[in-house]
N, C-alpha and C positions, 0 to 999 in steps of 0.2 A: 554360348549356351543360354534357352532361354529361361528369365526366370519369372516367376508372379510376381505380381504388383502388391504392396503393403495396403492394410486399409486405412492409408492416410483418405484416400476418397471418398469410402465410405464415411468416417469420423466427419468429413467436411459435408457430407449431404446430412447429416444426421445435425449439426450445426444449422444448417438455412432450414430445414423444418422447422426445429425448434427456435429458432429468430422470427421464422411465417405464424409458426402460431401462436408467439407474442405480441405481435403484434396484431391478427386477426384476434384476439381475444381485448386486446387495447380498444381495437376498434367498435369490436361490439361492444364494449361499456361505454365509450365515449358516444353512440348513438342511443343506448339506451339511459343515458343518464341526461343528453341535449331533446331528444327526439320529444316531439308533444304531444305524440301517442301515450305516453305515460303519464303526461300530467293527471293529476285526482281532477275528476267530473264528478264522484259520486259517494257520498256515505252511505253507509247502513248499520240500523243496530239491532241489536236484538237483548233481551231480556230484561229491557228498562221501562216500569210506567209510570216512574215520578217526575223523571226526567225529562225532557224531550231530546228529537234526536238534534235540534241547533245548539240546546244549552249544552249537549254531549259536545259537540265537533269545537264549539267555544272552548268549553274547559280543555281540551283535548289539547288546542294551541296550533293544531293542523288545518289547513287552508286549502280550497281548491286553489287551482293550478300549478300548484307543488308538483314536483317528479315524484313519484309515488316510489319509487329507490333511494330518495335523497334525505327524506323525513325519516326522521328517530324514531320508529315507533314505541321505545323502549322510555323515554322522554315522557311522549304523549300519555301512557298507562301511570308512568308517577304523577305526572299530573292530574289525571283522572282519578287517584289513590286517594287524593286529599278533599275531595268533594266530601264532608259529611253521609252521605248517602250513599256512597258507595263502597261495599265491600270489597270488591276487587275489579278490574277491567283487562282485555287484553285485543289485542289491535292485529288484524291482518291486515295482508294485502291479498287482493284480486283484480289480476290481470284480464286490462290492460289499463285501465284507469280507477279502479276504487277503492276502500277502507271500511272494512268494517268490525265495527265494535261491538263487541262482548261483553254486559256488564250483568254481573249480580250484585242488586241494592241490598244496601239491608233496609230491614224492615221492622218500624214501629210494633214494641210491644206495653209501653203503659206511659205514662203521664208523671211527672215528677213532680212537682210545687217548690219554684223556683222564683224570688224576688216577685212578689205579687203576680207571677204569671206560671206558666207548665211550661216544660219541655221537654221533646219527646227522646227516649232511649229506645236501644235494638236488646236483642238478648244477652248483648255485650256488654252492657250498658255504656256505648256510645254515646254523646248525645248527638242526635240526630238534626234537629232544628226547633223552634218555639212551637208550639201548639195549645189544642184548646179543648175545654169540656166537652165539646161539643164531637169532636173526632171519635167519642166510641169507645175509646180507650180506658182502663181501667189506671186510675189513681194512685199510686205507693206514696205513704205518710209515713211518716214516722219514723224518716232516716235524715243522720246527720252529713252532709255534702261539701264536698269541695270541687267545683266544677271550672274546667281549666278551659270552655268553650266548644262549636260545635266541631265535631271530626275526635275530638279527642275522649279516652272514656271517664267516667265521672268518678270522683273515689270518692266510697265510703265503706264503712264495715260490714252493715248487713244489705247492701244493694244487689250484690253475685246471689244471697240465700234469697232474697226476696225474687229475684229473677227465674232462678233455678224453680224456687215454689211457684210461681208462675207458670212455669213450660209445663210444669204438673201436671195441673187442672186443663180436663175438657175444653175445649171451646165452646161448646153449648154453654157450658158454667161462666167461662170468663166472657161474651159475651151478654150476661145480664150483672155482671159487677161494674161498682161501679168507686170502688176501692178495696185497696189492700193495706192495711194497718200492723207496723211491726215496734211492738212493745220493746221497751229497756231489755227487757230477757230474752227476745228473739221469739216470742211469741204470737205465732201468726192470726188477723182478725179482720173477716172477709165480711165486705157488705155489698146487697146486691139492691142494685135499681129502686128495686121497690122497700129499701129501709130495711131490710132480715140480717142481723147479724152472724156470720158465723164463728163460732170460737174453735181453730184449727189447732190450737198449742201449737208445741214445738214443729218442726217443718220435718215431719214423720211420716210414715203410710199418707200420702200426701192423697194419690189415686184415690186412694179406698174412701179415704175423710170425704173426698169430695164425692164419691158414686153416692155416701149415705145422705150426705147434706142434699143434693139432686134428688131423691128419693122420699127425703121428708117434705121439700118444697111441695113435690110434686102430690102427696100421697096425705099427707097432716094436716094440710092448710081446711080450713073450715069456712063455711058463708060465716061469714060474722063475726070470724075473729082473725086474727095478727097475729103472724109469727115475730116476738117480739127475738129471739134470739135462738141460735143451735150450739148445745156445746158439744164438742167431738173430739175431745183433748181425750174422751176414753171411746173411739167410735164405732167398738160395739157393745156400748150399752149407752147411746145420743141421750142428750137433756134439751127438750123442747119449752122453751118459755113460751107461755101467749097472752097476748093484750088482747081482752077483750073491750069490746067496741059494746 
């Protein structure tokens, strides 16, 4: 009598597939990992202008003719993390040969006075690198510091409210200052370019304080005489000093 076969056959073809396409998968990585179609020929970056793209692929620690599978790009971003200037970084790959990088810097927003010299903080108050009068930037005095070097953030007590008071203001306004002064009581006292004091008090309707100060500059100022000072500690009812000349 006769009888069907077991699927021992079956079990055993179902074996040498999955043995084939072990080893076809073996294969493909080991040409894709030896092969020199992969090696990196090329970087690219995008969102950095303080940087260039060498001193990036430097810091990065990645090289051309690396296998572009083989490099950490996870590595290369911590490393890129510790640049001072950089906020964050992140690293692809594009096939068949390149890497490209992703950075958002931060970005300078005032001057510190640091050991007979400045240096620059982000809104984080990072510091950033050494710098000078001469960059534009608006000055903060009048805080006490402990600065642990550049990448890392600076501590002090009132350096977050001074910053914060900072992002406030216009840029039109910040702009023609040319410091910001924060008294023992946290009382803020802005002076612009041309020597105009303004007395902000406490770091309050910060917006409004500055549209009125903008407004008296623009609108008070007289041939002949000096805005010696603005006080806006009550800013709707401003105290206008003037030096006359």
């Amino acid at each position: 009598m006769y009888r069907p076969r077991t699927g021992a056959p079956r079990k055993k073809n179902h074996l040498v597939q999955s043995v084939f396409f072990i080893l076809l998968v073996a294969v493909a990585a080991y040409v894709t990992l030896q092969s020199p179609i992969f090696e990196i020929r090329a970087f690219a970056v995008t969102g950095s202008r303080q940087l260039t793209k060498e001193e990036l692929v430097k810091f990065s620690g990645l090289n051309n003719g690396e296998n572009l599978f083989k490099v950490n790009l996870s590595e290369a971003e911590e490393k890129l993390s510790l640049v001072p200037l950089i906020k964050k970084a992140t690293l692809q790959r594009v096939l068949p040969d390149k890497i490209v990088i992703n950075v958002v810097e931060r970005k300078a927003v005032a001057l510190i006075p640091w050991q007979n010299s400045f240096i620059k903080v982000d809104s984080d108050g990072v510091y950033l690198q050494k710098g000078q009068i001469a960059s534009a930037l608006p000055i903060i005095t009048g805080l006490e510091l402990k600065v642990n070097g550049p990448g890392k953030i600076i501590e002090s007590e009132n350096l977050p409210m001074a910053l914060n008071a900072l992002s406030q203001l216009p840029r039109s306004l910040t702009m023609k200052l040319s410091e910001m002064n924060i008294n023992e009581a946290g009382q803020i006292y802005l002076y612009t370019i041309d020597g105009v004091q303004a007395r902000m008090g406490l770091p309050k309707e910060l917006p409004y304080k500055a549209s009125v100060f903008q407004q008296v500059l623009s609108s008070l100022k007289q041939p002949g005489d000096k805005i010696e000072y603005v006080d806006l500690s009550n800013p709707r009812v401003p105290v206008v000093k003037y030096t006359r000349q």
